[in-house]
Every structure is written in structure tokens, then in C-alpha cells.
N, C-alpha and C positions, 0 to 999 in steps of 0.2 A: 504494500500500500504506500511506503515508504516513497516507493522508485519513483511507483505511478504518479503519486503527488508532485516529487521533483522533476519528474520527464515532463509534465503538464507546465509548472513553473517555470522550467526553461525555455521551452515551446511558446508560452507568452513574451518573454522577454525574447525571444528572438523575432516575434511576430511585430510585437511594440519595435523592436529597434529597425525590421525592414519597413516598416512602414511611416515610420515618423520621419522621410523623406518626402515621403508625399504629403503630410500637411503644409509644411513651409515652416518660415525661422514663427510665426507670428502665433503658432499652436504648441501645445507641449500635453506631454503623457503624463497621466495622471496615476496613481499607484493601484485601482483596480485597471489598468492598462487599456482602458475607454479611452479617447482622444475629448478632451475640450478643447473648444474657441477660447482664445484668448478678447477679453471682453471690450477691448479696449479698436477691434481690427475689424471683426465680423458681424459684431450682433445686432438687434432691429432695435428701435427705439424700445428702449423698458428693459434691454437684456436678454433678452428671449427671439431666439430665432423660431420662423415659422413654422408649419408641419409641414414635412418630408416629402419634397417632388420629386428627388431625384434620387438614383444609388447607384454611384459607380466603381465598380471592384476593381482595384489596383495590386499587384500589376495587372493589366489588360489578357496575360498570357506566360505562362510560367512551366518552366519546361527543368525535369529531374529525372535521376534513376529511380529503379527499383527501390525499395527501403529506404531511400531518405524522403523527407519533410518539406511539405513545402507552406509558405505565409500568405494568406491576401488582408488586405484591409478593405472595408466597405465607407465611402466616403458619401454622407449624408449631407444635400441643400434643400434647402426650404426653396421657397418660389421666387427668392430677388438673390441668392445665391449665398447665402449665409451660411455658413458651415455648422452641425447638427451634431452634435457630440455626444447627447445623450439618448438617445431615441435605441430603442430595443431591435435587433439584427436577427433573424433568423438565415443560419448557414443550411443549403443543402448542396448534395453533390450530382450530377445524374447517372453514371454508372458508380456503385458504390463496388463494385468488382476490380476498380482501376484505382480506386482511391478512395480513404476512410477518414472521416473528420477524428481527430484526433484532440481537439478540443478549439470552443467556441470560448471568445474572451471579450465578450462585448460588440465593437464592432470588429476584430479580428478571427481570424480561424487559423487554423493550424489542420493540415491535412496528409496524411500518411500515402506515401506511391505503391500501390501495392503489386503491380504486372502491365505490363508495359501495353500501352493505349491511349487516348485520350479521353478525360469527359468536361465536362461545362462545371463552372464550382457557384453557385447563386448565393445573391445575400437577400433577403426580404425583409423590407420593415414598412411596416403605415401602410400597405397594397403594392407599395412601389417597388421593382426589384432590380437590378443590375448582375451584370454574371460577367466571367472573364473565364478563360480555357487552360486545362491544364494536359498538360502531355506530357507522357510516363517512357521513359527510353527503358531500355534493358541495362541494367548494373553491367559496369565492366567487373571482369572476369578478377578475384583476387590474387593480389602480388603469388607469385609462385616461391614459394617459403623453402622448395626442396633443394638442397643443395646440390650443383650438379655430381654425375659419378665420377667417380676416379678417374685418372687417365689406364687403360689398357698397359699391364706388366708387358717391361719390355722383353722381348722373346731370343734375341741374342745373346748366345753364352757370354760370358764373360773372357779374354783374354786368357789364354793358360800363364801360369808366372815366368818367368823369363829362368830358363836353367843356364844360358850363357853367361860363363862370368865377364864380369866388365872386362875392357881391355886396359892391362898394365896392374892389372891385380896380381899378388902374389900367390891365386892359389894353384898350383898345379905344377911349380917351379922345383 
């Protein structure tokens, strides 16, 4: 339970950090890993942006191996384009054969590659919904850990020893 918690923990913060490119310098992640408007750049008169026109999932299109993970973020406007920070996101996938959401964090996802294919990954909130494509390559093949074989013993006798005595040796004098 331990892991699942920190895998899930991690998988956020990597969601929050790929995606807090696409807010801009003028937004900032918050510590349940929602995105707010910074109040001072986006919001309608009173504070409060409109209800939800728009959903668009970034990145547009996101392409990984087998087993690893991949992030989108769902980027919420109201009708004069105000950016939505709080508004509730529902993720779905459409083949769940190619790829499992592996956790939902507001308006982030986190989604597992599970065999190589493509499907579409949706955000829904307010009626409104946006989708972006994901495509699943096959894992490269793991490093080959086996250390090569030996080279082949070489098959030439060895030299018999030399019975000639040197020249200018004393033995045989």
C-alpha cells in the first residue's frame, strides 16, 4: 500500500511538473496539484472566473513505450478566456487495452502504456470535453547483461623446448 501511495505521489509531481509549462510564468501549482489562476492576470471582475467553455488537453499528443507513464493536463476557460483552476475533470481513456489511468489529480492524469497502439485520453468537466492522442511504441529490447563467451582455446601445440645448447656454452666440451 506503501509503494502504491508513493508511485501515485510521484506520478503527480511529475504530472504537476510536465504540465506547469503550459500554464505560463502568471499561474502556479498548488499543493493538492490543481492548477490556480493567479488572481491578479486572469480572473472576471469579483474573482471568479466563468463556467467552463472550453477543455483542452495538453500535450495535444504524447507518444511512449510499453511500461512507462505518460502526463496530460486539462486546461479549463470560461467564455472571455479566463483560466478555471478549480472546476472538477473527469479522465477517460478509449481503448483501456493500450492504456490505464493510473491516477486522476485534479485536473491532471497520469496514465500507464500498457501494449503498443494508440487511443484518444478525454478530460470532461461542466459537459465540455477536450481529448488529445496517445501512442504506445513497443519497449526497446533490455541492455543484454550476458557477458560475451570466451574466446575459443587456442589449438596449436605449444613449441617443444629447445634441447640445442646455446652456442659457446660449455656443455659438451
Amino acid at each position: 500500500m506503501r509503494h502504491t501511495l508513493a508511485c501515485c505521489v510521484a506520478a503527480a509531481a511529475i504530472a504537476a511538473a510536465a504540465c506547469s509549462d503550459q500554464l505560463g510564468p502568471s499561474r502556479r501549482l498548488i499543493p493538492n496539484l490543481g492548477a490556480t489562476a493567479d488572481s491578479s492576470a486572469d480572473s472576471t471582475p469579483g474573482g471568479k472566473p466563468g463556467p467552463v467553455a472550453s477543455v483542452t488537453v495538453t500535450p495535444p499528443s504524447n507518444t511512449v513505450p510499453v511500461g512507462d507513464s505518460a502526463g496530460f493536463f486539462a486546461e479549463l476557460r470560461d467564455d472571455a478566456g479566463n483560466f478555471i483552476g478549480d472546476a472538477r475533470v473527469k479522465w477517460s481513456v478509449a481503448d483501456p487495452s493500450v492504456a490505464r489511468i493510473e491516477g486522476e489529480f485534479g485536473q491532471s492524469v497520469i496514465l500507464r502504456a500498457l501494449r503498443s497502439g494508440a487511443t484518444s485520453v478525454t478530460a470532461r468537466s461542466h459537459g465540455k470535453t477536450g481529448a488529445a492522442q496517445l501512442i504506445v511504441t513497443d519497449a526497446p529490447p533490455p541492455p543484454d547483461s550476458t557477458p560475451p563467451p570466451p574466446p575459443p582455446p587456442d589449438s596449436t601445440p605449444p613449441p617443444p623446448p629447445d634441447s640445442t645448447p646455446p652456442s659457446g656454452s660449455a656443455i659438451g666440451r
